[in-house]
C-alpha positions as CSV (number, residue, x, y, z in Angstrom):
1,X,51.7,105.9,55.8
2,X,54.8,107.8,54.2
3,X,57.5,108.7,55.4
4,X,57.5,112.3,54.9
5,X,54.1,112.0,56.8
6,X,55.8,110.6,60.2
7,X,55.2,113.3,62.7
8,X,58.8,114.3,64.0
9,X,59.8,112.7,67.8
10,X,57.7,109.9,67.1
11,X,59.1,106.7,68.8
12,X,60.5,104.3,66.6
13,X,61.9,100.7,66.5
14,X,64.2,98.8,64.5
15,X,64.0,95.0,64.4
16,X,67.1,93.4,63.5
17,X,68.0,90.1,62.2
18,X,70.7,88.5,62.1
19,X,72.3,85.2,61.5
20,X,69.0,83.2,63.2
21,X,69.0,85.9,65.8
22,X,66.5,89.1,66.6
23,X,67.3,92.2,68.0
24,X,65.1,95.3,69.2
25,X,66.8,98.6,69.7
26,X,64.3,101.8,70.4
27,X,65.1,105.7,69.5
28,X,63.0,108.5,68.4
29,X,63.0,110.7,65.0
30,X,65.0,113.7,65.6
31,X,65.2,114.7,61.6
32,X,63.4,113.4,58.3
33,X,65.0,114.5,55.3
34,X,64.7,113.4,51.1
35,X,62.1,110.8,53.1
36,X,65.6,109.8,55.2
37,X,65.3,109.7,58.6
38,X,68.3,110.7,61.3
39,X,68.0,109.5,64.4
40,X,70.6,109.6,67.8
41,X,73.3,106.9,66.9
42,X,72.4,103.6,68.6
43,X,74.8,102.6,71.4
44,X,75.5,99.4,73.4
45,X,78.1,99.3,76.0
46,X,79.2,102.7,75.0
47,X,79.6,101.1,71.3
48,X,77.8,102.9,68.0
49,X,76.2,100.0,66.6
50,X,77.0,99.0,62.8
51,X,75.1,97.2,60.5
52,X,75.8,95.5,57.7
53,X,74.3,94.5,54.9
54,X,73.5,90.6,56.2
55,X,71.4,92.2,58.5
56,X,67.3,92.1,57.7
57,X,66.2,95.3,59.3
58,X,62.4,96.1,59.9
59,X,61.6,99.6,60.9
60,X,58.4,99.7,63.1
61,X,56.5,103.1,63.5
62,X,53.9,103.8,66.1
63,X,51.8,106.9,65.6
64,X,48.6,107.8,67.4
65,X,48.4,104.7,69.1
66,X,48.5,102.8,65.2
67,X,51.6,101.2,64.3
68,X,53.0,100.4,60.8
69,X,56.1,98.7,59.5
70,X,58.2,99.5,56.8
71,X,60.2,95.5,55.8
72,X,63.8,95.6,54.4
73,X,65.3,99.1,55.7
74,X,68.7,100.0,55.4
75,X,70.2,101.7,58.7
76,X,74.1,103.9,58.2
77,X,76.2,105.9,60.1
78,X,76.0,109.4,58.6
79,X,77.3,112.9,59.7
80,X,74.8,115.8,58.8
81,X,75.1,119.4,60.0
82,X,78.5,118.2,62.2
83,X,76.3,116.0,63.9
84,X,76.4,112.1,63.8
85,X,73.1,110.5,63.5
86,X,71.9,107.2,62.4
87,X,69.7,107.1,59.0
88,X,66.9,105.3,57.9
89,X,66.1,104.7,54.4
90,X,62.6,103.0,53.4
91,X,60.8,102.5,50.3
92,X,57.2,102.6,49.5
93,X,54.2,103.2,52.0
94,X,54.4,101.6,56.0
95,X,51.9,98.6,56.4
96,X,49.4,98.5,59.2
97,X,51.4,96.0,61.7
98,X,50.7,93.9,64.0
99,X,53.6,93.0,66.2
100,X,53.2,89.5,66.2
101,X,51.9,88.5,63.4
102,X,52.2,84.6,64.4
103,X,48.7,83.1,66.0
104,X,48.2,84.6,69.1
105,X,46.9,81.7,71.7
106,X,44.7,82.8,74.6
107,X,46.3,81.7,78.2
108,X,45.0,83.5,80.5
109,X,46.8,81.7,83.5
110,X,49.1,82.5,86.7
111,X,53.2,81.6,86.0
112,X,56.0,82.9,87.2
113,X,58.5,84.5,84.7
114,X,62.3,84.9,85.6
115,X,64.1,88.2,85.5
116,X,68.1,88.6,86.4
117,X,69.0,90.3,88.8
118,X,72.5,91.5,90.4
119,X,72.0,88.7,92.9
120,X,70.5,86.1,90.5
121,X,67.3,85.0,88.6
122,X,64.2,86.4,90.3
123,X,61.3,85.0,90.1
124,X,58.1,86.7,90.1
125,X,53.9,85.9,89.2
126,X,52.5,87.1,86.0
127,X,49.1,86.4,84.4
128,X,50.2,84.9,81.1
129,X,47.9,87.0,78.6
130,X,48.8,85.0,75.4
131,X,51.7,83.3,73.5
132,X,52.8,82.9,69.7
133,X,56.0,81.9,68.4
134,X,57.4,85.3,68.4
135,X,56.5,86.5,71.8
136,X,54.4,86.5,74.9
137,X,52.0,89.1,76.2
138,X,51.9,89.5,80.4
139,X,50.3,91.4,82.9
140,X,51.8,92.1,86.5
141,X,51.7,95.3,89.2
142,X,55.4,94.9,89.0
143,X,57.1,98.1,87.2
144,X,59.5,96.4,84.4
145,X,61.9,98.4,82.4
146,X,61.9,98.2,78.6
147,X,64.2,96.3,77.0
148,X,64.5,93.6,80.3
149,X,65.4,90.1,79.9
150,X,62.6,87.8,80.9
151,X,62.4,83.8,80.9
152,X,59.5,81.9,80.6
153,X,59.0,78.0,81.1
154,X,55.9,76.2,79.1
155,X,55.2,72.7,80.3
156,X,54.4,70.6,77.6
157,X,53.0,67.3,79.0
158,X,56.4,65.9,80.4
159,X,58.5,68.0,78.5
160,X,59.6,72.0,79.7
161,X,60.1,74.8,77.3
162,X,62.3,77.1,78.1
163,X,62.3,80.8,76.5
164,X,64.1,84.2,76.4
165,X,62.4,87.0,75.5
166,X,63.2,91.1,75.8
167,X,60.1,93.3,76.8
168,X,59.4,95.8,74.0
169,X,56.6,97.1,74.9
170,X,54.8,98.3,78.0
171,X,50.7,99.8,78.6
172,X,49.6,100.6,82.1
173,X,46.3,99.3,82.5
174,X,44.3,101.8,84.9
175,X,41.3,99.6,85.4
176,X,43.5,97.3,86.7
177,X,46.2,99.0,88.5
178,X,48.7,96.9,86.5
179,X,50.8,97.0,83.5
180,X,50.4,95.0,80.4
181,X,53.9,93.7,79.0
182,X,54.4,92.5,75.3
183,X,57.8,91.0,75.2
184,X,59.6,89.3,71.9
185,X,61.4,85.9,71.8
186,X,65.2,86.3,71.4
187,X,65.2,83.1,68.7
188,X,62.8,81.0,67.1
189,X,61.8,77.5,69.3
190,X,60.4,74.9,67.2
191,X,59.2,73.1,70.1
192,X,57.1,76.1,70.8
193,X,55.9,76.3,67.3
194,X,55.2,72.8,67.3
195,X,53.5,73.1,70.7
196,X,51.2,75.8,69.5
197,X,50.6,74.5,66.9
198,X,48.8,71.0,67.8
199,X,47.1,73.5,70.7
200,X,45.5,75.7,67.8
201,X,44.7,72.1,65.9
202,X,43.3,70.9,69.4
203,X,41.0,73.8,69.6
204,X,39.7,74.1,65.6
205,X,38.6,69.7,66.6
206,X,37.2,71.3,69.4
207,X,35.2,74.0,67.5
208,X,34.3,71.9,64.7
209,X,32.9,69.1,66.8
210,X,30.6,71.7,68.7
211,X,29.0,73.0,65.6
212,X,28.9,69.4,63.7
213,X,27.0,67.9,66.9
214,X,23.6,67.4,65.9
215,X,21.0,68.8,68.8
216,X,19.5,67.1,71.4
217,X,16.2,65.0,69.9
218,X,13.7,66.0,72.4
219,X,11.5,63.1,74.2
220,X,7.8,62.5,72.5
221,X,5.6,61.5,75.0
222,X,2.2,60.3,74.4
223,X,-0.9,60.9,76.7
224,X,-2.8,58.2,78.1
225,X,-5.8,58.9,75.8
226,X,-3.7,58.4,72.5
227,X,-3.9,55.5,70.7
């Protein structure tokens, strides 16, 4: 995908990094010019955002229900027409991506996540869809907003992990009458890495032991008339 191919108003996301820490921030293409593109200035707390060049910036594109990434983007302030926009400048073609591109492990199990509130955490029930170092995937008839804090706890025989994620993403699932959450991880956890880890090595023993086993040597029995 190029970029002078990107269909203008298509949603698009920029993952930030920065000093051990990740950020998400969401917009839409309003302009693509000389393959730049100009977006509304990003604002938090009524701030324009900067970012500087320590920053590792990924710019994620989703277009008819495919998304691609273009790695090391550069994001400025830029005025263009008397407006103020943000632009985006990417080299080369956007690779097919898949937002976490860590092992995905299967849950498939009730937990309750944590959400603040003005009155404090709230806690509510998910069904945990699957978890990798750099996220978690959730489903729940609860309507979430993008870009919500969530906590999660993973107990690891007698030790808790406890982790922060944003939601970046959000499906409703009709069949279900729920919606399916993909949130991403606010820092890297190495217990959870580690954790994951031995679970994936756990399961490979697993697999391997299944197809190894030899099969079951059926009985030989002999009639009465056999010598």
């Amino acid at each position: 995908m190029l970029i002078e191919d990107i269909p203008i108003g298509s949603g698009i996301e920029l993952d930030v990094r920065y000093s051990g820490h990740s950020m998400s921030f969401r917009s839409e293409i309003l302009l693509i010019i000389n393959n730049s593109i100009l977006i509304s200035p990003i604002m938090v707390n009524e701030q324009t955002v900067g970012f500087n060049e320590n920053c590792r910036i990924n710019l994620i594109v989703k277009i008819e229900g495919k998304v691609y990434l273009w790695s090391n983007a550069t994001v400025k302030l830029v005025k263009y027409d008397g407006v103020i926009y943000h632009k985006i400048d990417a080299l080369g073609e956007g690779k097919p991506y898949n937002r976490r591109e860590a092992y995905r492990m299967y849950i498939g199990e009730d937990m309750p996540i944590y959400i603040n509130t003005a009155t404090g955490p709230l806690a509510i029930n998910v069904l945990v869809k699957d978890l990798s170092e750099t996220g978690v995937g959730f489903i729940t008839k609860e309507d979430l907003d993008i870009d919500r804090t969530i906590r999660l706890r993973i107990k690891d025989n007698n030790y808790i992990i406890s982790l922060s994620g944003i939601i970046v993403r959000k499906e409703y699932l009709t069949h279900l009458d729920s919606f399916l959450y993909g949130c991403k991880f606010n820092e890297k956890n190495n217990k959870l890495g580690n954790y994951i880890a031995r679970k994936q090595g756990e399961a490979l023993r697993k697999k391997v032991n299944t197809y190894s086993s030899p099969p079951t040597a059926r009985k030989r029995y002999k009639s009465k008339d056999s010598k």
